[in-house]
C-alpha positions as a Markdown table, in Angstrom:
| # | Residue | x | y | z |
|---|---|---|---|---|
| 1 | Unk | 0.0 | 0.0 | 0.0 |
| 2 | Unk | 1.3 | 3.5 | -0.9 |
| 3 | Unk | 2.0 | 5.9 | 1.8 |
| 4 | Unk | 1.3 | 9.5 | 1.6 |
| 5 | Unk | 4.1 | 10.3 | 4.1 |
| 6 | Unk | 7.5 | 8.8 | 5.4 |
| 7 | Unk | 9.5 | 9.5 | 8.1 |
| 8 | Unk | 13.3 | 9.7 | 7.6 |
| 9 | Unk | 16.8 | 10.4 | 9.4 |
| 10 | Unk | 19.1 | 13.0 | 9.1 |
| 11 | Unk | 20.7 | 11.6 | 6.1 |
| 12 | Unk | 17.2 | 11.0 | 4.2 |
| 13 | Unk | 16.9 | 7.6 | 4.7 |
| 14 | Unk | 13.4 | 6.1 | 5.4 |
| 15 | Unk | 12.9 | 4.7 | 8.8 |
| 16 | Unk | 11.4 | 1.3 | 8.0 |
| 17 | Unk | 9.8 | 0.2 | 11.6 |
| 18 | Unk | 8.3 | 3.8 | 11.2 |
| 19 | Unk | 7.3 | 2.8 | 8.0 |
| 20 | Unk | 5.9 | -0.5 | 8.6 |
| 21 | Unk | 3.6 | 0.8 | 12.0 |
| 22 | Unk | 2.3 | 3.6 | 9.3 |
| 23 | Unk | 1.7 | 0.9 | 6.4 |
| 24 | Unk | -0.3 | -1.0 | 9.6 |
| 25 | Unk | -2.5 | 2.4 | 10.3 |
| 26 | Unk | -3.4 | 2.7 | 6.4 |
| 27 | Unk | -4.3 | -0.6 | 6.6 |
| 28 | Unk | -7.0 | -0.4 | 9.5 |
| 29 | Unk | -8.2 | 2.7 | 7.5 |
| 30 | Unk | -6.9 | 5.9 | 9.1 |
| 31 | Unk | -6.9 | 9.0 | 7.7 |
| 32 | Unk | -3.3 | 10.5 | 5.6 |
| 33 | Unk | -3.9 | 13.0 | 7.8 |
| 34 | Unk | -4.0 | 10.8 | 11.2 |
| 35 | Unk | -0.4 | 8.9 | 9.4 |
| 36 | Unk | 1.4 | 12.5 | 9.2 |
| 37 | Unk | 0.3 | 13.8 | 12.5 |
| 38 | Unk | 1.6 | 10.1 | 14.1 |
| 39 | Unk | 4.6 | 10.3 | 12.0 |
| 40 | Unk | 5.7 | 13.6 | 13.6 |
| 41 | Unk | 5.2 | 12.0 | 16.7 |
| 42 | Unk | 7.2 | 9.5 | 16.1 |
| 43 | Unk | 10.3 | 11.5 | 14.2 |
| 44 | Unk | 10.4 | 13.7 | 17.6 |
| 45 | Unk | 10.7 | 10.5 | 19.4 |
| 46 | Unk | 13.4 | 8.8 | 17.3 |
| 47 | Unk | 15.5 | 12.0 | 17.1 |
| 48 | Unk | 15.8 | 11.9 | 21.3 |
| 49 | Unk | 16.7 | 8.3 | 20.5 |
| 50 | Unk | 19.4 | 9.9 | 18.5 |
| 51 | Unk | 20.3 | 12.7 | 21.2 |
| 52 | Unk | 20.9 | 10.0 | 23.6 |
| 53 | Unk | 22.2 | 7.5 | 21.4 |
| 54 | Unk | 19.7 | 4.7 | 22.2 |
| 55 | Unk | 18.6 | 2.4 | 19.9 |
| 56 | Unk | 14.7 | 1.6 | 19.5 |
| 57 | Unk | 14.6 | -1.8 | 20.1 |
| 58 | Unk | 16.6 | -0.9 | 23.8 |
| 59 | Unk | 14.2 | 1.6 | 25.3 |
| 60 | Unk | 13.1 | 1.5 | 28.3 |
| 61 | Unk | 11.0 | 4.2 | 30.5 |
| 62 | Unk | 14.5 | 5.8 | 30.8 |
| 63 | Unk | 14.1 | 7.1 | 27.4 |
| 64 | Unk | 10.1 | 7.7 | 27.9 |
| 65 | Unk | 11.1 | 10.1 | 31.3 |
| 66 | Unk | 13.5 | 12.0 | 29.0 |
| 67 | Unk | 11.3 | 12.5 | 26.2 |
| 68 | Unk | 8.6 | 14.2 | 28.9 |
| 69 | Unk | 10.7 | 16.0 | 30.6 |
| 70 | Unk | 12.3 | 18.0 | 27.3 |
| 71 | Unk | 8.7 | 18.6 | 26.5 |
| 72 | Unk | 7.9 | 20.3 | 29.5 |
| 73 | Unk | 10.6 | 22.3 | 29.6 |
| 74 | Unk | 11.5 | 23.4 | 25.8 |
| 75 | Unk | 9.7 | 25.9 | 23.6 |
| 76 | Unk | 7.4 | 25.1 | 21.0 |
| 77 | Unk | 8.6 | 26.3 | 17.4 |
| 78 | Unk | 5.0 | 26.3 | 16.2 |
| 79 | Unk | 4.4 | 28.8 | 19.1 |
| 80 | Unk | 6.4 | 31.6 | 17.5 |
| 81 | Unk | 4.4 | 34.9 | 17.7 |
| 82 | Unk | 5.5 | 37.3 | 14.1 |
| 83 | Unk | 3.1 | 40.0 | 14.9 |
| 84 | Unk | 4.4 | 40.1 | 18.7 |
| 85 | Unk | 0.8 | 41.3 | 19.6 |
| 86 | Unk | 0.2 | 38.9 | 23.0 |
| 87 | Unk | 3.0 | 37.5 | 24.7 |
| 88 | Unk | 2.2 | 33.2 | 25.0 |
| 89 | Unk | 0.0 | 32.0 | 28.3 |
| 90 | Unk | -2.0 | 35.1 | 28.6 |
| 91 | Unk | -5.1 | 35.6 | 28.7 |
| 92 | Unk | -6.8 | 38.0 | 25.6 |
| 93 | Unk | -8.3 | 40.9 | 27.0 |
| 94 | Unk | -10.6 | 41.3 | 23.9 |
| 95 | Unk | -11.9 | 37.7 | 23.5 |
| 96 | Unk | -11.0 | 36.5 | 26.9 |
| 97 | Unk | -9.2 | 33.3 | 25.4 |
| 98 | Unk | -5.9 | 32.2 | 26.5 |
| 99 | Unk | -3.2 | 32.4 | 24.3 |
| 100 | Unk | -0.9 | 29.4 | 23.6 |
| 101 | Unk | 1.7 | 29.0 | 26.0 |
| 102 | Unk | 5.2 | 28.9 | 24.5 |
| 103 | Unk | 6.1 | 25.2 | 25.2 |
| 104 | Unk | 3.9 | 22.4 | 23.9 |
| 105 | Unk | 0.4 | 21.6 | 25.6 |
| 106 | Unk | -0.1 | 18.7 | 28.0 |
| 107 | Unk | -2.4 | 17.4 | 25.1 |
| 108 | Unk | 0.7 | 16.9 | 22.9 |
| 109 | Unk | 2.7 | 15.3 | 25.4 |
| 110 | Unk | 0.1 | 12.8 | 26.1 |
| 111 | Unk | -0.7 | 12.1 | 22.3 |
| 112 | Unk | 3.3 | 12.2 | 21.8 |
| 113 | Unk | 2.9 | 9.2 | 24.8 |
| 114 | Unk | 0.3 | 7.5 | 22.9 |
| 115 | Unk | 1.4 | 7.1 | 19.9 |
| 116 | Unk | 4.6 | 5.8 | 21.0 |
| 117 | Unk | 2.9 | 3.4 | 23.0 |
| 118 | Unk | 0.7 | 2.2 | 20.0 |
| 119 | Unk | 4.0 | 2.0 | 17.7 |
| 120 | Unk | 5.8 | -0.3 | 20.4 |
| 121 | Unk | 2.7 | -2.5 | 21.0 |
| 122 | Unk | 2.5 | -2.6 | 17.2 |
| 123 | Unk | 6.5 | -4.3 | 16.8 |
| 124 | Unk | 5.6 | -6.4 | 19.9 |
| 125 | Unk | 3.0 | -8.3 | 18.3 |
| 126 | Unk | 5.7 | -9.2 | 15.9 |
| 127 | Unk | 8.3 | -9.9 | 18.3 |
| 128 | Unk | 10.2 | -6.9 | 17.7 |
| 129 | Unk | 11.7 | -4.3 | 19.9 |
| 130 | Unk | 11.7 | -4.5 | 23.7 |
| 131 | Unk | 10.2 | -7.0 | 25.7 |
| 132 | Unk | 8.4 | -4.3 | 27.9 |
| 133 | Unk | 6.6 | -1.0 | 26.0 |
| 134 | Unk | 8.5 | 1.4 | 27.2 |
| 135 | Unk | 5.3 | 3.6 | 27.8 |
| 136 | Unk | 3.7 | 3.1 | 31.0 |
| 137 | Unk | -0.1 | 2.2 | 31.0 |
| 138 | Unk | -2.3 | 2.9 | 33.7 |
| 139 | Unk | -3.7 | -0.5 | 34.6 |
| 140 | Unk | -6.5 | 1.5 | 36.7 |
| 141 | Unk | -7.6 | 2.8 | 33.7 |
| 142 | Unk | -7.7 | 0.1 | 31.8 |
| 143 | Unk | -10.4 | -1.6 | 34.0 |
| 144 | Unk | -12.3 | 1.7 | 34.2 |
| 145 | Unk | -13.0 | 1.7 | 31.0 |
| 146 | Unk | -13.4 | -2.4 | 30.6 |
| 147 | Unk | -17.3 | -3.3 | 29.5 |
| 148 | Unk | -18.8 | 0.1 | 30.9 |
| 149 | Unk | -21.9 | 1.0 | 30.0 |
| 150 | Unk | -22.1 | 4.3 | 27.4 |
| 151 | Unk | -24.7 | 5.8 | 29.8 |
| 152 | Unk | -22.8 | 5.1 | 33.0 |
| 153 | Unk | -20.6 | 7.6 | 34.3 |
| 154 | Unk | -16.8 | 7.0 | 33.5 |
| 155 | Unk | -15.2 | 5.8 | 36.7 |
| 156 | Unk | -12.2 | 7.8 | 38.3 |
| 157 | Unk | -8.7 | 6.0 | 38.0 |
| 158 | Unk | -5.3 | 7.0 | 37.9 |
| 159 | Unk | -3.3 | 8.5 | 35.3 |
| 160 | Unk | -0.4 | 6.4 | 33.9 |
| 161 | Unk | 2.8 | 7.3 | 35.2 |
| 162 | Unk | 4.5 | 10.3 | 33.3 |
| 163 | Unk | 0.9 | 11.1 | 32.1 |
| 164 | Unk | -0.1 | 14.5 | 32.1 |
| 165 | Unk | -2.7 | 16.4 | 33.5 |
| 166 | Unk | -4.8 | 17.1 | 30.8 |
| 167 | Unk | -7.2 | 20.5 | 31.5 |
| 168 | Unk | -10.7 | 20.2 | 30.7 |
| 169 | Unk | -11.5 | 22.4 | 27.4 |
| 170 | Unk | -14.3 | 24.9 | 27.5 |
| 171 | Unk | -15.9 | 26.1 | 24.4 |
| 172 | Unk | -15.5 | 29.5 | 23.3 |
| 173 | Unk | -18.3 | 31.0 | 21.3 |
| 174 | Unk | -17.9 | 34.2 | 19.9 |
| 175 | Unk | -20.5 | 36.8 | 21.5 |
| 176 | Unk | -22.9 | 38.7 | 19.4 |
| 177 | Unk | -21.7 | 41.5 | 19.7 |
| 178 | Unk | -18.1 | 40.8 | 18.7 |
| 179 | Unk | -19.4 | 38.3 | 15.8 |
| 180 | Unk | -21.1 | 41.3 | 13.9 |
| 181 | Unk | -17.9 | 43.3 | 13.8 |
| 182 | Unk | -16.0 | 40.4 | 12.6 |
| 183 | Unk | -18.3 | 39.8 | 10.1 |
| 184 | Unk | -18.3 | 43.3 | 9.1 |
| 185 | Unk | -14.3 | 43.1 | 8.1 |
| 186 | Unk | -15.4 | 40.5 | 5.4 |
| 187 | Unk | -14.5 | 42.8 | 2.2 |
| 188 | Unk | -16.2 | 40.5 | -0.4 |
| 189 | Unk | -19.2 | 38.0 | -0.4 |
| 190 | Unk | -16.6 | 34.7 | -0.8 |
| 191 | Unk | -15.6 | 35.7 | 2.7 |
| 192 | Unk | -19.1 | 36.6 | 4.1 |
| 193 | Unk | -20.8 | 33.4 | 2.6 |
| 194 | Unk | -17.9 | 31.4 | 4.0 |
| 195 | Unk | -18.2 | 32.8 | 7.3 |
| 196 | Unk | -22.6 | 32.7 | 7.1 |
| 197 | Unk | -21.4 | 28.5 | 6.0 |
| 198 | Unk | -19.9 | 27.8 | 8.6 |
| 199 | Unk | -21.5 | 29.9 | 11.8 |
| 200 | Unk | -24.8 | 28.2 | 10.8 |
| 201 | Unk | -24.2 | 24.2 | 9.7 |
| 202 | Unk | -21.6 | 23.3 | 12.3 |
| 203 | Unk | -19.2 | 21.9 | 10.1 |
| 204 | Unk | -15.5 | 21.9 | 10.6 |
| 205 | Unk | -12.9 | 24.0 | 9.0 |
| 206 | Unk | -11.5 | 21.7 | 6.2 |
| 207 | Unk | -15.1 | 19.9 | 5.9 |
| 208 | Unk | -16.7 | 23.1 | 4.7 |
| 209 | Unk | -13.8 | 23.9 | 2.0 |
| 210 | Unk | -14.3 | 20.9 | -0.2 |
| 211 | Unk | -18.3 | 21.3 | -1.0 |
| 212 | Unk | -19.0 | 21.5 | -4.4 |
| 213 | Unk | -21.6 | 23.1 | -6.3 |
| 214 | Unk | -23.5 | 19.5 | -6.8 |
| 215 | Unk | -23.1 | 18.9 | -3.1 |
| 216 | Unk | -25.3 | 21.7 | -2.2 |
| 217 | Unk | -29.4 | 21.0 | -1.8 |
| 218 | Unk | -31.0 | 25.1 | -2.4 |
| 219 | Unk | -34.5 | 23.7 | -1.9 |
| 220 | Unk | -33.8 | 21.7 | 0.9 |
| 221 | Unk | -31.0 | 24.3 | 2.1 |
| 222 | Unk | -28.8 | 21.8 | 2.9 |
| 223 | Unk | -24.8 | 20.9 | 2.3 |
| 224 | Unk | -22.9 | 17.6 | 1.6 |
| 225 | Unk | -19.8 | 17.1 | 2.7 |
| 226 | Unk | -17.3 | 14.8 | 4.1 |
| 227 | Unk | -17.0 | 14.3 | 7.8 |
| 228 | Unk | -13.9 | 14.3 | 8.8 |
| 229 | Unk | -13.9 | 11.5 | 11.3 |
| 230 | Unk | -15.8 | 8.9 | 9.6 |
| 231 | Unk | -15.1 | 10.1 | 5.9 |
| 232 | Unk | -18.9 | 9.8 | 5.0 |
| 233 | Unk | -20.9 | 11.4 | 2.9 |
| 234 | Unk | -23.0 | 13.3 | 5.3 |
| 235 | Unk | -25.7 | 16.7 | 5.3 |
| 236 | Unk | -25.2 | 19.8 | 7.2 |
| 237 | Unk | -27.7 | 22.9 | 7.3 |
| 238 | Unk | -27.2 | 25.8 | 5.8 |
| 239 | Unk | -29.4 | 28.7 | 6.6 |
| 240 | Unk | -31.5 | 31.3 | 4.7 |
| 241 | Unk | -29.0 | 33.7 | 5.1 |
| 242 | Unk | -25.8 | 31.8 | 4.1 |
| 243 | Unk | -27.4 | 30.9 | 1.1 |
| 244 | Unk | -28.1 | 34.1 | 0.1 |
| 245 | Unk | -24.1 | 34.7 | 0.8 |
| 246 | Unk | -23.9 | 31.8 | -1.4 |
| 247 | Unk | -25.3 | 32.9 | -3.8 |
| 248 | Unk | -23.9 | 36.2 | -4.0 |
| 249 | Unk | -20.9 | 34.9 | -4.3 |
| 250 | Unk | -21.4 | 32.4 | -6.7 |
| 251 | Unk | -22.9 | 35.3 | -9.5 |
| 252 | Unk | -19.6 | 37.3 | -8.8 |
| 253 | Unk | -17.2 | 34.4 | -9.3 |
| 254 | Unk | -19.2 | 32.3 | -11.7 |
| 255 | Unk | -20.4 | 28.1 | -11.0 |
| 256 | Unk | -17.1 | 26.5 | -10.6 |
| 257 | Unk | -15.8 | 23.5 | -12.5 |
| 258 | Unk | -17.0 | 19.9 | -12.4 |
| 259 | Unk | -15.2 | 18.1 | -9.6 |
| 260 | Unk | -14.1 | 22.2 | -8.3 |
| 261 | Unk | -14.7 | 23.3 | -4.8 |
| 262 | Unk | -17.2 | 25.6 | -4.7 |
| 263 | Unk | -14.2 | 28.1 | -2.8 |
| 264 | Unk | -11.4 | 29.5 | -4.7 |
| 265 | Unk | -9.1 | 32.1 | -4.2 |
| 266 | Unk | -10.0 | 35.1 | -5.6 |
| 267 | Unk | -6.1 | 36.0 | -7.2 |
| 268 | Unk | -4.6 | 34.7 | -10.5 |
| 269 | Unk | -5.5 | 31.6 | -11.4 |
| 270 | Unk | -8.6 | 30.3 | -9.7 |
| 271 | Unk | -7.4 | 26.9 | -7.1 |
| 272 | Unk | -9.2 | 25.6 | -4.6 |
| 273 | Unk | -9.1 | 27.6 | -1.3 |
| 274 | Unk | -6.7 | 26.0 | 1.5 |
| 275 | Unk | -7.1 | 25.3 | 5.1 |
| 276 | Unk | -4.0 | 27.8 | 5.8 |
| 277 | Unk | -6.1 | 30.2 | 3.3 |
| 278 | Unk | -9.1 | 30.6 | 4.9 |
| 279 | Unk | -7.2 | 30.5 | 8.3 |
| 280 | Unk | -5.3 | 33.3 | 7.4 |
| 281 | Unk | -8.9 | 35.5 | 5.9 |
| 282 | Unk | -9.5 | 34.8 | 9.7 |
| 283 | Unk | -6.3 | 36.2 | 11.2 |
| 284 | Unk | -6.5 | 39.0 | 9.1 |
| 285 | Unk | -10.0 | 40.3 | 10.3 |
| 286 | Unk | -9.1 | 39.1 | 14.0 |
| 287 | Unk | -6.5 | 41.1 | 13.8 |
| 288 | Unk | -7.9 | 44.5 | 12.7 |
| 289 | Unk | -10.5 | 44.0 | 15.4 |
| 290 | Unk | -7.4 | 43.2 | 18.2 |
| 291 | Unk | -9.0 | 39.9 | 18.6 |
| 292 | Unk | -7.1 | 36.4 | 18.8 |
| 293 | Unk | -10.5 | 34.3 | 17.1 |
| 294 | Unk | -9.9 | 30.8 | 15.4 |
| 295 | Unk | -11.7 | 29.1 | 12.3 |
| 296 | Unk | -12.2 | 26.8 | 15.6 |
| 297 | Unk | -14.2 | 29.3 | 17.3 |
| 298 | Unk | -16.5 | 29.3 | 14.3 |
| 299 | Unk | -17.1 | 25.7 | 15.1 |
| 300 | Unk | -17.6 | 26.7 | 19.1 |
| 301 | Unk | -20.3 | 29.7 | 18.1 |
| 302 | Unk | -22.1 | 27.3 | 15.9 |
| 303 | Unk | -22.3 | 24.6 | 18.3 |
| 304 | Unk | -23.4 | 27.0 | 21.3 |
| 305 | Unk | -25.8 | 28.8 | 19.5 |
| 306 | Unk | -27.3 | 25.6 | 18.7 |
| 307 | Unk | -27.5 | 23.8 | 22.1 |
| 308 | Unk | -29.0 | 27.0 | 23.5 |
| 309 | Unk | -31.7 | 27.2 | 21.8 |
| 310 | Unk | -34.7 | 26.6 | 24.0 |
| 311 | Unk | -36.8 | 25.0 | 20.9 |
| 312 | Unk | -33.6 | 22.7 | 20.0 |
| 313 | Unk | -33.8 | 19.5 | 22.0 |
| 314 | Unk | -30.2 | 18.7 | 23.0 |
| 315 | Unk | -30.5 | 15.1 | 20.8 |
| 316 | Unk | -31.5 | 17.3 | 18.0 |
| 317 | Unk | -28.1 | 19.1 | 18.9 |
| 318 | Unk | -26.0 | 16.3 | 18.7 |
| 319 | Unk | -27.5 | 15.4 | 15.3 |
| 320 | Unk | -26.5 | 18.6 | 13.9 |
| 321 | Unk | -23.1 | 18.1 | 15.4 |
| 322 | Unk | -22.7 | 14.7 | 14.3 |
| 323 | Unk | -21.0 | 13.9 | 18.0 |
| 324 | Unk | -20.9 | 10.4 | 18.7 |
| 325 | Unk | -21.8 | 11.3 | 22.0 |
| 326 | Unk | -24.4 | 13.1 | 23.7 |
| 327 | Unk | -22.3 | 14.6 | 26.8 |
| 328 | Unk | -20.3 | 16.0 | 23.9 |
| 329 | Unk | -22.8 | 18.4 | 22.7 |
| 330 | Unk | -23.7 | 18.9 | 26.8 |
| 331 | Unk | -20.5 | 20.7 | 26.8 |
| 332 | Unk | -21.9 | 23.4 | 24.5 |
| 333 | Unk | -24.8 | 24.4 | 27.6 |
| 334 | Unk | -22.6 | 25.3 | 30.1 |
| 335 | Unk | -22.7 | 28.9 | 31.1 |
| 336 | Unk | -19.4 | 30.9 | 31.7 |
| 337 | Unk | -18.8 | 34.0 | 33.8 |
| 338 | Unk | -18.5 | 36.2 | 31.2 |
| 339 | Unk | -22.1 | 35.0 | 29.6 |
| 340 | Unk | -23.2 | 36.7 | 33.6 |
| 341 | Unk | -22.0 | 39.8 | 33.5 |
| 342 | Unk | -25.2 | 41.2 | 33.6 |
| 343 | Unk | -27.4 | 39.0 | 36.0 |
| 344 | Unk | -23.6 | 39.5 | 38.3 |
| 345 | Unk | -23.4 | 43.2 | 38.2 |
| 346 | Unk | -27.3 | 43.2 | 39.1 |
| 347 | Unk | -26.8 | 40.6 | 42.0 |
| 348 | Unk | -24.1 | 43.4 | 43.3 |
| 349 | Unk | -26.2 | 46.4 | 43.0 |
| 350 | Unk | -29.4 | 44.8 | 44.9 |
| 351 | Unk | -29.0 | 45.5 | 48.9 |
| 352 | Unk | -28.0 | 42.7 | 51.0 |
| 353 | Unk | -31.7 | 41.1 | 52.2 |
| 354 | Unk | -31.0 | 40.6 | 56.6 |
| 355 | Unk | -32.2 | 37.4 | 57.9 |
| 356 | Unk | -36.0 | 36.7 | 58.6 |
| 357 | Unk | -37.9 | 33.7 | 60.2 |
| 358 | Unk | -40.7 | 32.7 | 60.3 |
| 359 | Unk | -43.0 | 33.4 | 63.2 |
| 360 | Unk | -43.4 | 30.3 | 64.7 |
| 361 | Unk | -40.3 | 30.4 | 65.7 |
| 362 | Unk | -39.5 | 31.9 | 69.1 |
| 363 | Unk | -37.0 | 34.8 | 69.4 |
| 364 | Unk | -35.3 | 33.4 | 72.3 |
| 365 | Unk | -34.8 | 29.7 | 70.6 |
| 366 | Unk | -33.4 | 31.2 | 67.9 |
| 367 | Unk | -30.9 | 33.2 | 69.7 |
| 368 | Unk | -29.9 | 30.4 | 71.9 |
| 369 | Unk | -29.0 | 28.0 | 68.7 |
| 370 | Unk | -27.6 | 30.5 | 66.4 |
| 371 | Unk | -26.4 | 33.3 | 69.0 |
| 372 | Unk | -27.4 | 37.3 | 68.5 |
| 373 | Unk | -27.7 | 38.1 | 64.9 |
């Protein structure tokens, strides 16, 4: 089978046990995408082989502890700032979203873990490598999760030694008010129906950019596209509105080609718009408004809009969402401090109400079992 990436050493040789755990992943039918983000993972790991001159077949949880601790300790290249508006780790005083620290998340380190563990499992089927993965599993965890019920709550266990603490994520929908000025920094009606698409069917950044014309339903105002986790053929919504963006757009750019995403780039030659493309239209406006928003948060404002929506039951939600599971889309209902800043700042200004009770109590029992008020 053909591999759409491979993962090599210094002198540009191919790393066949890489190789062959990556042939095994196309195999079980992962995603190219899931192959190169595992393959990075695994080049970080074999290069801290190299530092410490260790070969893969004699690691031990020596050469795990290592890897962890240079993770939590060095800086992330991807975290480089070029505009140098927000130092890393703070939080935005616009948007009230943290920026990314400036060493790598505890969500990297632990999928840096996994995938490790997965590659060594992988060679020890075959009788290759160590005799023990030198990734520790929680054994706690693993009987958590045995034959539990999907309705059941998960049961607490231990993490796995050198595991990270992972924090738990809270969405961040864009307020109202802040959504209609970004929307007003969208100079053309590519970038206003793009933004309408996706604000109003919930799909995901790179699901979005590869609808075609044919894949669009006007009467039923409807999308298809391919989800990104299961790689079906699957409809989102798309609202009144964002097909009259749609639309608009389409008359000014003309009906794109057969087997042509419906977005293109709008300079020289027509192509087919790009992730980093439409991430960058983004930037752009977020930046103009002194903001720090993501083609995520699209995703986030979509989703929260949705699940609170009084007439939207939350199963209804989850459809929408295409989440496998329901306390997925419960996520989207929590309230944050910053959506009370009103009812808050009217709690402060009421008067502090004294105590009362009722009359049948006496004064004299109440002062002995509470004291003098």
């Amino acid at each position: 089978m053909p591999q759409p990436y491979i993962v090599v050493d210094a002198a540009e040789r191919e790393i066949e046990p890489v190789s062959r755990y990556l042939r095994d992943l196309l195999i079980g039918d992962v995603s190219p995408l899931t192959c190169r983000s595992y393959g990075h993972d695994l080049l970080r790991w074999f290069r801290m082989l190299w530092a410490v001159d260790v070969g893969w077949e004699q690691a031990t949880e020596a050469e795990t502890a290592t890897l962890v601790g240079w993770l939590r300790t060095a800086r992330n290249p991807q975290r480089r700032r070029r505009d140098g508006t927000m130092p890393p780790g703070v939080v935005h005083p616009t948007t009230g979203k943290p920026t990314l620290g400036s060493g790598y998340a505890p969500r990297t380190i632990a999928h840096n873990l996994s995938v490790v563990h997965g590659f060594y499992a992988f060679h020890l089927l075959f009788g290759r490598g160590p005799l023990v993965n030198p990734v520790p599993e929680s054994k706690a965890r693993r009987q958590a999760l045995a034959h539990r019920s999907p309705i059941e709550a998960p049961l607490p266990h231990r993490r796995g030694r050198l595991r990270p603490k992972i924090p738990v994520r809270q969405p961040r929908a864009i307020p109202d008010a802040q959504w209609k000025k970004l929307f007003a920094q969208m100079r053309c009606p590519r970038d206003r129906a793009l933004l309408a698409c996706y604000v109003s069917s919930g799909a995901r950044a790179s699901e979005l950019l590869g609808v075609g014309v044919t894949d669009i339903d006007w009467r039923k105002g409807q999308a298809w596209l391919i989800s990104k986790g299961t790689r079906a053929r699957q409809p989102v919504p798309l609202s009144p509105e964002a097909l009259a963006y749609l639309a608009a757009y389409l008359d000014e750019a003309g009906l794109p080609g057969a087997g042509v995403p419906v977005w293109r780039t709008r300079r020289g030659e027509p192509r087919p718009l790009t992730y980093w493309a439409a991430r960058r239209i983004l930037q752009r406006a977020s930046q103009a408004l002194g903001a720090n928003w993501t083609l995520h948060d699209l995703w986030h404002t979509a989703a929260t809009r949705l699940a609170r929506d009084p007439e939207m039951t939350l199963v209804e939600v989850q459809t929408i969402l295409r989440h496998a599971h329901l306390s997925t889309t419960a996520l989207y209902t929590e309230v944050g401090l910053d959506d009370l800043i009103d009812k808050l700042a009217e709690h402060y200004a009421r008067p502090i109400q004294p105590q009362a009770w009722t009359q049948n109590y006496a004064a004299d029992d109440i002062e002995a079992v509470f004291g003098a008020g």
